[in-house]
C-alpha positions as CSV (number, residue, x, y, z in Angstrom):
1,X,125.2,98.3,117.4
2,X,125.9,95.1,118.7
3,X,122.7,92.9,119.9
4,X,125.1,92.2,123.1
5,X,125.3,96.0,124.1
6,X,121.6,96.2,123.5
7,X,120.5,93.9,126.2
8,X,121.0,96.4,129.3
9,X,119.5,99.6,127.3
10,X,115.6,100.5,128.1
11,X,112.7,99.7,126.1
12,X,111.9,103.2,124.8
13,X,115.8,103.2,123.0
14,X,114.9,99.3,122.0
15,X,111.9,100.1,120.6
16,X,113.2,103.5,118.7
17,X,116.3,101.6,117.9
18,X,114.0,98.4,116.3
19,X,111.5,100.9,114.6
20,X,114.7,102.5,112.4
21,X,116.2,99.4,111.8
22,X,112.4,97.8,110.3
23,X,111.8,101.2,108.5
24,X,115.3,101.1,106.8
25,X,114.7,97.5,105.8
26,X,111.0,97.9,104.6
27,X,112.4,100.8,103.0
28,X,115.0,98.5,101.3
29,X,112.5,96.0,100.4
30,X,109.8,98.1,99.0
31,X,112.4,99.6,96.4
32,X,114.4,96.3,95.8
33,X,111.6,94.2,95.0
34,X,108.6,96.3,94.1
35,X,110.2,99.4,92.3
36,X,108.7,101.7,95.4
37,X,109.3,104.1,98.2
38,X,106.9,104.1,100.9
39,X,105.5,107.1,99.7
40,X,104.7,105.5,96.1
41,X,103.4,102.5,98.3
42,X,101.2,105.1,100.3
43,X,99.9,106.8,97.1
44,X,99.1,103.8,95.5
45,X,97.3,102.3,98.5
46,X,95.4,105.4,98.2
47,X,94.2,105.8,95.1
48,X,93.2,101.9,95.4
49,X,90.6,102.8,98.2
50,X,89.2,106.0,96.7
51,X,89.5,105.2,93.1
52,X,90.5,108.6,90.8
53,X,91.2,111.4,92.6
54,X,91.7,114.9,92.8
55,X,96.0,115.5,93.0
56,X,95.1,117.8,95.9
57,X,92.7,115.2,98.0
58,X,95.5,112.3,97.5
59,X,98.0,114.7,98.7
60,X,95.8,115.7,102.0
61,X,95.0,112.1,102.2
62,X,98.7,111.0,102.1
63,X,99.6,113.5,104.6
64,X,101.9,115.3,101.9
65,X,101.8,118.5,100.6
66,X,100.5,119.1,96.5
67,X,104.0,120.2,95.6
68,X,105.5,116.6,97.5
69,X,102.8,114.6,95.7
70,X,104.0,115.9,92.2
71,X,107.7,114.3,92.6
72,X,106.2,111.2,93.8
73,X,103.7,110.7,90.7
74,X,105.9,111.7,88.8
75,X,107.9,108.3,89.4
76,X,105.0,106.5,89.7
77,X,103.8,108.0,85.9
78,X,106.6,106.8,84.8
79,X,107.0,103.6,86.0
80,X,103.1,103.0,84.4
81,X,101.4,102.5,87.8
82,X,99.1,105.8,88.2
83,X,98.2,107.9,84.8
84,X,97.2,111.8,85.1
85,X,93.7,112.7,83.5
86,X,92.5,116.5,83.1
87,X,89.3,116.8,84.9
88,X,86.6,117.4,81.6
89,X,85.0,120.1,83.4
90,X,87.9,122.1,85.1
91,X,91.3,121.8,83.0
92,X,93.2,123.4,85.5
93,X,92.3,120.0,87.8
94,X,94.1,116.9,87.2
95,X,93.0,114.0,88.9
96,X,95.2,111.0,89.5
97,X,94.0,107.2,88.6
98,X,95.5,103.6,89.2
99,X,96.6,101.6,85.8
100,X,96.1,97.8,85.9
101,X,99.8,97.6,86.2
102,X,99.5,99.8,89.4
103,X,97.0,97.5,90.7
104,X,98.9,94.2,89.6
105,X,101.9,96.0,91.5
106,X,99.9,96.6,95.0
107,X,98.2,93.2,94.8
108,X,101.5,91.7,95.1
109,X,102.5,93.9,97.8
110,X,99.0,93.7,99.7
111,X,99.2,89.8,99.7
112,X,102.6,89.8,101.2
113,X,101.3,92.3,104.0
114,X,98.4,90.3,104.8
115,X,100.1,87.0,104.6
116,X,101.4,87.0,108.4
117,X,104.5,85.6,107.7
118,X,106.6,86.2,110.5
119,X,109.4,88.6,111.4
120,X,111.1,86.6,113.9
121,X,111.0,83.9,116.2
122,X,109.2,85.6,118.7
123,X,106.2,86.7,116.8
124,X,105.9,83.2,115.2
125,X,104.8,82.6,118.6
126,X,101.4,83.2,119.4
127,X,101.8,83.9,123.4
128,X,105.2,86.2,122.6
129,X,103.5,87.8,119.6
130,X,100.1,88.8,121.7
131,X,102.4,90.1,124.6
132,X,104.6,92.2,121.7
133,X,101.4,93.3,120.0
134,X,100.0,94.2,123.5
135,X,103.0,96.3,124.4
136,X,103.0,98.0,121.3
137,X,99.5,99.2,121.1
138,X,99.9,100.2,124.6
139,X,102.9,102.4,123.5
140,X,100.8,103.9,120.5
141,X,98.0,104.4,121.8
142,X,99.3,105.7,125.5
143,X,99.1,109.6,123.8
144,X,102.4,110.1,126.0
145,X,104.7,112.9,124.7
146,X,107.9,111.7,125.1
147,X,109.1,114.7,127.0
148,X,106.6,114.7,129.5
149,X,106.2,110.9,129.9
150,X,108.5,108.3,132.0
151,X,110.3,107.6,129.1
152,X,113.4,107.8,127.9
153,X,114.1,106.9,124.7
154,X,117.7,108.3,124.2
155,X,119.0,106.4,127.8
């Protein structure tokens, strides 16, 4: 889509149209320069707040099911960021642990998050980016389902 033909369309469609487009190219990023999907970034981010946990309780916490959760640390196993240990008192449980190079990976990730570089012009901003942040939270937080709201997102 041209940025041209977008100028007329209505917010809901911007704002569905602009969350694809940033999820594609965070998507991008996450695999081009960390070795991650978001799900590995999501696992990882997990296991750095809880420490070692039970596969079953980063699943649940990660929103995924057990069987989901297997593919993904399997990749990450491989790659050396999390390591599988057999729970001492219940072999049947395996419970799921950041390595140092798991950490070293996150820390790099969690610095660029946090370091408020901006996206665009607009949120380098302060005014624009409070009015944008404003509008957004308003939209997430609104509880609106789409079908039953004043919005539109396909128009």
């Amino acid at each position: 889509m041209d940025l041209i033909q977008l100028r007329d369309v209505p917010l809901g469609r911007l704002l569905v149209v602009a969350g694809h487009l940033t999820g594609q190219r965070w998507n991008r990023y996450l695999a081009e320069e960390h070795g991650l999907t978001q799900a590995g970034m999501v696992t990882l981010m997990t296991l750095a707040e809880h420490g070692e946990l039970p596969h079953r309780t980063v699943a649940e916490r990660c929103f995924v099911r057990p069987a989901t959760l297997t593919g993904i640390v399997d990749t990450l196993e491989r790659d050396g960021l999390v390591e599988r240990q057999r729970d001492e008192t219940d072999r049947r449980s395996v419970k799921l642990a950041l390595t140092p190079a798991g950490r070293a990976r996150l820390d790099a990730l969690t610095a660029l998050i946090h370091s408020h570089r901006p996206l665009t012009s607009v949120d380098a901003d302060p005014a624009k980016a409070a009015v944008v942040r404003e509008f957004l939270l308003e939209v997430i937080g609104s509880g609106e389902d789409p079908g039953t709201a004043d919005f539109d997102p396909t128009c």
